[in-house]
VOBA-1610 file (N, C-alpha, C; in pm, whole numbers, padded with zeros to 5 digits, always signed):
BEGIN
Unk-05031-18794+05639Unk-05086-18758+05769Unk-05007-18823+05881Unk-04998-18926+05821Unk-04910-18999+05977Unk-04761-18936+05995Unk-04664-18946+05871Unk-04560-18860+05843Unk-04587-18724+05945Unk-04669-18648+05916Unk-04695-18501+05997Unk-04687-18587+06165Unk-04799-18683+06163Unk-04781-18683+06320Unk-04641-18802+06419Unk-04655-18827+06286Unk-04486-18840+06374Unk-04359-18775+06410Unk-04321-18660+06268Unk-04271-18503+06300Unk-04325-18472+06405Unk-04438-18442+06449Unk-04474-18355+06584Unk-04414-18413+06668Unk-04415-18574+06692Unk-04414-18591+06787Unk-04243-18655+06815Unk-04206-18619+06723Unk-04030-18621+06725Unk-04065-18482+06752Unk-04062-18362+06740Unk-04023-18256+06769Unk-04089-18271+06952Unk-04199-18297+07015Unk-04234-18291+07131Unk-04123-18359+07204Unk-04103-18447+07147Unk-03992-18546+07249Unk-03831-18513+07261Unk-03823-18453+07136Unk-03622-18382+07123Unk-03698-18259+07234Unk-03817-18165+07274Unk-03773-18083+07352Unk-03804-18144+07477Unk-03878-18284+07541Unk-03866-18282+07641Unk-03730-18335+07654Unk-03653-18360+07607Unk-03552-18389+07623Unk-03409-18317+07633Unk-03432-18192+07587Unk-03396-18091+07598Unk-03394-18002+07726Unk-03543-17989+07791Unk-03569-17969+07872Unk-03493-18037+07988Unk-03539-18204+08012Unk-03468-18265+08070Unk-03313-18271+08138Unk-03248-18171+08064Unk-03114-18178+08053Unk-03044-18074+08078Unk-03137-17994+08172Unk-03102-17815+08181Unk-03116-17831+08395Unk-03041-17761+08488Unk-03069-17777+08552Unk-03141-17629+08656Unk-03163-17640+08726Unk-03279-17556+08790Unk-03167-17489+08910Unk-03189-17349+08898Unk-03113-17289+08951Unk-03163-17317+09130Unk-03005-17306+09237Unk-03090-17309+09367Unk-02970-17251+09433Unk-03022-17169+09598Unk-02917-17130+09658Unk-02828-17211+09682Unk-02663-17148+09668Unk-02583-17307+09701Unk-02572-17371+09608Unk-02622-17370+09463Unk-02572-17451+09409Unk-02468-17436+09363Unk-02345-17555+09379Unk-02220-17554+09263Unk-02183-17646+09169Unk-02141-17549+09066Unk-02146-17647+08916Unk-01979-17651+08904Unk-01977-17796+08904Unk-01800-17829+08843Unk-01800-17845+08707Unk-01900-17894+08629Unk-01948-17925+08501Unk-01983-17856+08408Unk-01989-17818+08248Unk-02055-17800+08150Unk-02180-17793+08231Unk-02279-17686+08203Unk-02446-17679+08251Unk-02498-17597+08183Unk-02612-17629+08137Unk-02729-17525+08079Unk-02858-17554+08191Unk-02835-17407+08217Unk-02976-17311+08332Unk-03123-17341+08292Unk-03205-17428+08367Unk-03324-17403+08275Unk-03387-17252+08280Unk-03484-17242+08153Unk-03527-17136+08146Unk-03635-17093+08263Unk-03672-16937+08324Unk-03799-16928+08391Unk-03693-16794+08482Unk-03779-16763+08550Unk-03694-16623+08643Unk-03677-16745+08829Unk-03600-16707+08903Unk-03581-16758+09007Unk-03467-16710+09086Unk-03517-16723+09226Unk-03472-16619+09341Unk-03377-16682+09381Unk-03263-16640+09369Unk-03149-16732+09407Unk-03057-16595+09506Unk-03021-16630+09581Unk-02892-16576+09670Unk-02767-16550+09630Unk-02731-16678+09534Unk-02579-16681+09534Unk-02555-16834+09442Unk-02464-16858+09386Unk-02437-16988+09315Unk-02283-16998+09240Unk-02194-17102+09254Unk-02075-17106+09248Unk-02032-17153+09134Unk-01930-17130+09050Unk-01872-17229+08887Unk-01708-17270+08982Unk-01694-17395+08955Unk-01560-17422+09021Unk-01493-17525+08977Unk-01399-17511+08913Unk-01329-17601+08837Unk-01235-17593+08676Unk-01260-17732+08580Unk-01223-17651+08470Unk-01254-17676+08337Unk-01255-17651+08244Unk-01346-17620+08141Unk-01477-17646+08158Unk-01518-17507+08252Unk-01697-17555+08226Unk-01747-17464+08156Unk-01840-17486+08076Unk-01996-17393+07983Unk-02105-17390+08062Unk-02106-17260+08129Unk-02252-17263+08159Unk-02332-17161+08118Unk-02449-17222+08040Unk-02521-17140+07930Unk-02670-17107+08008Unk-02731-17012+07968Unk-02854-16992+08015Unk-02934-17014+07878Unk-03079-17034+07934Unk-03183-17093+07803Unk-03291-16964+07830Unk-03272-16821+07898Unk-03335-16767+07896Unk-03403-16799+08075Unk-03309-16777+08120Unk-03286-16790+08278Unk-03236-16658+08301Unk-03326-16570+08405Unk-03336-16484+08502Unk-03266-16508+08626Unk-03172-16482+08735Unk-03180-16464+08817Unk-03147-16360+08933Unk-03265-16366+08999Unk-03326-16226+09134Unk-03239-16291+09212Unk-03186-16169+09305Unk-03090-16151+09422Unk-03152-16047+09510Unk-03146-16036+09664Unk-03238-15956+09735Unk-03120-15859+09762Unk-03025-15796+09648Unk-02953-15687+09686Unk-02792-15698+09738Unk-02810-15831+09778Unk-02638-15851+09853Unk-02560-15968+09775Unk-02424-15989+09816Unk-02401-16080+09770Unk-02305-16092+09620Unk-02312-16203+09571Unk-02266-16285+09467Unk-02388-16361+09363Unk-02386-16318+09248Unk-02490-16408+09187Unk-02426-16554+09131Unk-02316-16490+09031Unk-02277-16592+09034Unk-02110-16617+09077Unk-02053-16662+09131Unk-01917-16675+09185Unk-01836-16788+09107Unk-01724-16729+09042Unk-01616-16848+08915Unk-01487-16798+09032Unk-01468-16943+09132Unk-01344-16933+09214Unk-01232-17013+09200Unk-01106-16989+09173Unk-00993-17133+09185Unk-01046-17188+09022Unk-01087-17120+08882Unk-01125-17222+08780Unk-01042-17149+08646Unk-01075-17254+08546Unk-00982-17213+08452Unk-01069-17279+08334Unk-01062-17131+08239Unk-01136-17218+08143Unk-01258-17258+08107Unk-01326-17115+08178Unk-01487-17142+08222Unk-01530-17020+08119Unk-01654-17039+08073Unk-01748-16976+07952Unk-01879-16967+08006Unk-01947-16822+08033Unk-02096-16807+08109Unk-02163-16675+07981Unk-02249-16788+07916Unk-02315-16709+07811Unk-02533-16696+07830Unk-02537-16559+07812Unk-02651-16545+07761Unk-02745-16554+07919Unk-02660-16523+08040Unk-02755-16545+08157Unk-02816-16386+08207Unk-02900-16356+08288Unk-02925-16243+08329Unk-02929-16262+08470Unk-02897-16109+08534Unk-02845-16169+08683Unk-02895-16013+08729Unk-03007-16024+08866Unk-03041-15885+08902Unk-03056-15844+09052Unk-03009-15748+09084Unk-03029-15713+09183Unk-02963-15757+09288Unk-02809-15763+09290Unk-02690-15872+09362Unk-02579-15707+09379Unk-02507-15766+09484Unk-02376-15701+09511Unk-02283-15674+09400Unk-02289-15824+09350Unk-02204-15810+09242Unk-02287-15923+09142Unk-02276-15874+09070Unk-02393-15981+08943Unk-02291-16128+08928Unk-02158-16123+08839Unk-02063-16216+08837Unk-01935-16150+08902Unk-01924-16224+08980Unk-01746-16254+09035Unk-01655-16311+09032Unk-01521-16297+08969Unk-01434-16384+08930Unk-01317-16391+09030Unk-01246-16453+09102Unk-01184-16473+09168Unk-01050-16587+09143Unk-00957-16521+09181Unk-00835-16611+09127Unk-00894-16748+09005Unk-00906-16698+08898Unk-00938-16738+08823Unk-00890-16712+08644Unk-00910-16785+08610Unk-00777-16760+08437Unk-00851-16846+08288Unk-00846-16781+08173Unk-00942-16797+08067Unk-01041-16789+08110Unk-01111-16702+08114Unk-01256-16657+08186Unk-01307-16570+08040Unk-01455-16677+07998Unk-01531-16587+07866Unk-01665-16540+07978Unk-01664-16434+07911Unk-01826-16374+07980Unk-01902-16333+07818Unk-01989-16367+07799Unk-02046-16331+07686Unk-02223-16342+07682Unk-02257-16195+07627Unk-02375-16237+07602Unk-02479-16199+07721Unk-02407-16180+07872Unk-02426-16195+07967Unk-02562-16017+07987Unk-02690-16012+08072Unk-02720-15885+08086Unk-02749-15900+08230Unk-02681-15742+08321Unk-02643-15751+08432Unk-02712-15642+08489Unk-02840-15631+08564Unk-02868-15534+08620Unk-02926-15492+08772Unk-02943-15359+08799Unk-02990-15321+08917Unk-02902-15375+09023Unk-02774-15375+09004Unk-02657-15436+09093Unk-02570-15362+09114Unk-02479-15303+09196Unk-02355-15217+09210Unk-02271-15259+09104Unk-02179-15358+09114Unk-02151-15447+09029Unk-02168-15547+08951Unk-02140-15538+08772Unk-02219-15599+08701Unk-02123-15730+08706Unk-02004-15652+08733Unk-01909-15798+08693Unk-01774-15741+08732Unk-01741-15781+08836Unk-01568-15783+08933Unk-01525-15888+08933Unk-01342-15829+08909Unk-01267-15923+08888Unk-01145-15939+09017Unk-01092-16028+09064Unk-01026-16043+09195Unk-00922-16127+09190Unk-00805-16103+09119Unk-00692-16210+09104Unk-00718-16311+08976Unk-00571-16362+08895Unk-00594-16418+08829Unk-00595-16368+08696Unk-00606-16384+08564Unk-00569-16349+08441Unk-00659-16402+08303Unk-00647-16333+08214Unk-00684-16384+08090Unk-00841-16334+08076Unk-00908-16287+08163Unk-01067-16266+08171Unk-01116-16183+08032Unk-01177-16264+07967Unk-01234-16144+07800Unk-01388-16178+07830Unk-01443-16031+07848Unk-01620-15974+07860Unk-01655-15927+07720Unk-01755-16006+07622Unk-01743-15908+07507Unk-01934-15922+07486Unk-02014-15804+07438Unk-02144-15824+07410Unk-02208-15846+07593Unk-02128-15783+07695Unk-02260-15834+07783Unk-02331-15671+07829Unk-02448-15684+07853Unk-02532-15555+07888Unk-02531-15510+08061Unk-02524-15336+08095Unk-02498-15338+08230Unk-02628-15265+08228Unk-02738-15296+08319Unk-02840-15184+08341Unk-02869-15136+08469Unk-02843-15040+08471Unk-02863-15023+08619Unk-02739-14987+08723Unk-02626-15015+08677Unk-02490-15083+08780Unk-02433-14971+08810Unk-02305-14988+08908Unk-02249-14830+08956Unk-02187-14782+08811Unk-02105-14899+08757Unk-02048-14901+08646Unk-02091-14936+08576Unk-02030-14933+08460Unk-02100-14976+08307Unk-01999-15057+08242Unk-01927-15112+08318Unk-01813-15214+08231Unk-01788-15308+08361Unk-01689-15412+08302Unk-01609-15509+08437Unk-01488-15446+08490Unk-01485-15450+08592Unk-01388-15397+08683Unk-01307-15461+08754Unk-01188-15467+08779Unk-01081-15565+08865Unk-01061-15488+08957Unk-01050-15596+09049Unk-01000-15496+09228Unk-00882-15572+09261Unk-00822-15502+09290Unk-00654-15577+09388Unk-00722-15659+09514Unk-00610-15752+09515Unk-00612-15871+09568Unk-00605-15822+09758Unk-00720-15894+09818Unk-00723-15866+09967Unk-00579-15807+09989Unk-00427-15891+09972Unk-00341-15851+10081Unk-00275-15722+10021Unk-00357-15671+09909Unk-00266-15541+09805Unk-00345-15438+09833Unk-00462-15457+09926Unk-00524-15352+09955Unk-00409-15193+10013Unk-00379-15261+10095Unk-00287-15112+10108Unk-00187-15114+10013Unk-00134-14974+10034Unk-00081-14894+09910Unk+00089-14952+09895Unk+00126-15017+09774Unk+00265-15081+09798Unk+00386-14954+09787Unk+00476-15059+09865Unk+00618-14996+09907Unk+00715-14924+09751Unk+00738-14815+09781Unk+00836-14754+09677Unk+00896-14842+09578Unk+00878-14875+09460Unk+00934-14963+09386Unk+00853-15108+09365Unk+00728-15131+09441Unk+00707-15264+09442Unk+00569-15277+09388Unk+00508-15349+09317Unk+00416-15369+09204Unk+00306-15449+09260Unk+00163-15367+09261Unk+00073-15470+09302Unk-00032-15521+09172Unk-00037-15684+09220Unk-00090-15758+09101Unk-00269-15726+09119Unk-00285-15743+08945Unk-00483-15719+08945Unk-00484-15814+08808Unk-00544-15840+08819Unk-00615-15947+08710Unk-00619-15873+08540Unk-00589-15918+08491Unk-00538-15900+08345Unk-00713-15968+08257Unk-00721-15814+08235Unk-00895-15837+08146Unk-00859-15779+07988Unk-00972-15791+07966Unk-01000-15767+07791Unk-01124-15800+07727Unk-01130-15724+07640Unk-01271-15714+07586Unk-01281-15586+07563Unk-01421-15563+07495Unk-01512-15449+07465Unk-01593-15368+07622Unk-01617-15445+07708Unk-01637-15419+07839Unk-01545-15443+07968Unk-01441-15468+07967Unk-01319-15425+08015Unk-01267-15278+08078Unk-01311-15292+08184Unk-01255-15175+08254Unk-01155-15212+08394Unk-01012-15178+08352Unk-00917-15226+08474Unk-00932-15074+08608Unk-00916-15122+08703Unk-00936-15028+08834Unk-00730-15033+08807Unk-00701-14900+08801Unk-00554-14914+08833Unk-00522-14942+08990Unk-00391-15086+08984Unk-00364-15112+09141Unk-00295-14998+09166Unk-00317-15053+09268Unk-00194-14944+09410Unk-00300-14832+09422Unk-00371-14799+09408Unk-00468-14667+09393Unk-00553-14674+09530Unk-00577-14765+09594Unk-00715-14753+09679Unk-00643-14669+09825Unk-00599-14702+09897Unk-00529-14660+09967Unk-00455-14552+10003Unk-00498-14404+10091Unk-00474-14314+10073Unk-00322-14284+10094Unk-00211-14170+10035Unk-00101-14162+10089Unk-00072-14145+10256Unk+00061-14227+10304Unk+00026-14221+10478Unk+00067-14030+10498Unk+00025-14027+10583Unk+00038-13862+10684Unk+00119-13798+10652Unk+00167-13686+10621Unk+00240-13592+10605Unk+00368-13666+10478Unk+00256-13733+10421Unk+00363-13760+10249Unk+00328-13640+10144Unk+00388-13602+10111Unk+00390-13501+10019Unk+00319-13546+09888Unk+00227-13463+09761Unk+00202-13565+09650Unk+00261-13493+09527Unk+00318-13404+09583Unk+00384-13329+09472Unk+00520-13423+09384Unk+00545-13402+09249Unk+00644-13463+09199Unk+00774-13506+09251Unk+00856-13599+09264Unk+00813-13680+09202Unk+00734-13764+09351Unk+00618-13808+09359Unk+00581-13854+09482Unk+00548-14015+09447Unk+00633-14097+09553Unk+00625-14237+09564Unk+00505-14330+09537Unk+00386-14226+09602Unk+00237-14321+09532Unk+00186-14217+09468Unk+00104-14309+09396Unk-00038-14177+09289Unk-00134-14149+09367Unk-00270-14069+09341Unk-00328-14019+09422Unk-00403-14155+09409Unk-00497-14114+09543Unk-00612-14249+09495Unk-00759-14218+09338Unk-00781-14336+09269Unk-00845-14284+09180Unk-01057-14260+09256Unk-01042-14147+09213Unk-01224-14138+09237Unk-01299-14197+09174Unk-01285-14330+09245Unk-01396-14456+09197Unk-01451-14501+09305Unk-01493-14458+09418Unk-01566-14496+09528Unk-01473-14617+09582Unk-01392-14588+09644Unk-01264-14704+09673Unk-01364-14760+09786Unk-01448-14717+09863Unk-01488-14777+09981Unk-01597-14911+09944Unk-01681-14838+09850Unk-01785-14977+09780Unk-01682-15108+09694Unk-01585-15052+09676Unk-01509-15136+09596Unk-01433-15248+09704Unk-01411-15202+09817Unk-01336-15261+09914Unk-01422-15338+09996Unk-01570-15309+09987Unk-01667-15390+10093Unk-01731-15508+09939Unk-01695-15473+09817Unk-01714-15571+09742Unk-01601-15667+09746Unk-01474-15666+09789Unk-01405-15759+09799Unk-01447-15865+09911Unk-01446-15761+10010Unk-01472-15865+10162Unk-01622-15921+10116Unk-01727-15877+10053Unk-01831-15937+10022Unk-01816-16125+09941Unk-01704-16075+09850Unk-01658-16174+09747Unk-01600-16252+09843Unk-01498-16245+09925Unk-01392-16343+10033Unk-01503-16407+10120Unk-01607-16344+10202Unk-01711-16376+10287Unk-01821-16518+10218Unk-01823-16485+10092Unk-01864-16595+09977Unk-01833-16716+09970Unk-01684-16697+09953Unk-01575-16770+09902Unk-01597-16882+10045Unk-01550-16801+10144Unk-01534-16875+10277Unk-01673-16981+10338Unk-01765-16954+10290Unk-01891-16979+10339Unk-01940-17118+10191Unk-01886-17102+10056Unk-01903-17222+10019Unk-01824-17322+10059Unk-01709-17297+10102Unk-01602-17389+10167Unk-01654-17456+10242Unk-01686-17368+10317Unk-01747-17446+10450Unk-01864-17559+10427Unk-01934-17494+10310Unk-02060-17590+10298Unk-02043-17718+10238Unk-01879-17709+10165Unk-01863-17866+10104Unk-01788-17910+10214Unk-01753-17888+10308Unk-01716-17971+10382Unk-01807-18084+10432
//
């Protein structure tokens, strides 16, 4: 009998301790560190990963967005792993930004335009995450603010190098219509633009940069 109640009460204490050790999602928050999300649903705005080798795991953590925005933002990091979180109702659910070894796994992304955009930077593998709701149904890379317009005859614009099972690259050079009286007939210097709503894609960048700029500011 005592045996039994001391099991219990080793098992009560490994989970408050467990518990203990998870942190509570909030607007503004940024994680440089390894973190596990505590569990529960919560209204968050926006929240940053910045740095390098971090894990940040969810324990069955929800988080609501009122429609705009960034849920979660991985900027300037390398080497970062975001498993098992759910993210709803945001501009863009996750955003990756000049950023390299990037795991997304596990991840379910909904009622968002974007489940998961990518913005400069390399190596990004999405495998097992769920889109419900989204414009798209995979991750998507957008060319880099200054590649927005359409490059010069011969000259190559950079996009972030993805992979995975949910991997979907936006081909560069595409957003940007040909200038005035360019011909598109063979052999013609740019491709057409692709019909992927280039305009939502382009107010998701400045959405992502507007982000970017505004946590800056706040660690100052």
């Amino acid at each position: 009998m005592k045996t039994g109640a001391a099991f219990l009460f080793f098992l009560f204490a490994l989970a408050l301790g467990v518990s203990a050790e998870c942190t509570i999602p909030a607007d503004g928050l940024v994680l440089g560190s390894s973190t596990t999300l505590c569990p529960g649903n919560y209204s968050v705005s926006g929240m940053m990963v910045e740095g390098t080798n971090i894990d940040l795991s969810c324990q069955g953590t929800v988080l609501e967005g009122s429609g705009e925005g960034v849920g979660i933002a991985v900027l300037d990091s390398y080497g970062v792993s975001i498993r098992d979180c759910t993210l709803r109702n945001y501009e863009i659910g996750i955003g990756v930004r000049n950023s390299a070894s990037v795991s997304l796994t596990g991840n379910t992304l909904g009622s968002s335009k974007f489940g998961v955009a990518v913005m400069g930077g390399g190596g990004i593998d999405a495998q097992n995450n769920t889109f419900l709701g989204t414009l798209t149904e995979r991750m998507i890379t957008v060319p880099e603010e200054e590649s927005m317009a359409a490059p010069e005859t011969g000259e190559e614009t950079a996009s972030a190098q993805v992979s995975g099972q949910d991997a979907r690259a936006q081909e560069p050079g595409t957003i940007a219509a040909p200038a005035p009286g360019e011909k598109e007939e063979p052999p013609a210097p740019r491709k057409r633009p692709v019909p992927t709503a280039p305009a939502i894609i382009i107010a998701a960048i400045l959405i992502l940069g507007v982000l970017v700029e505004g946590y800056k500011r706040t660690k100052k």
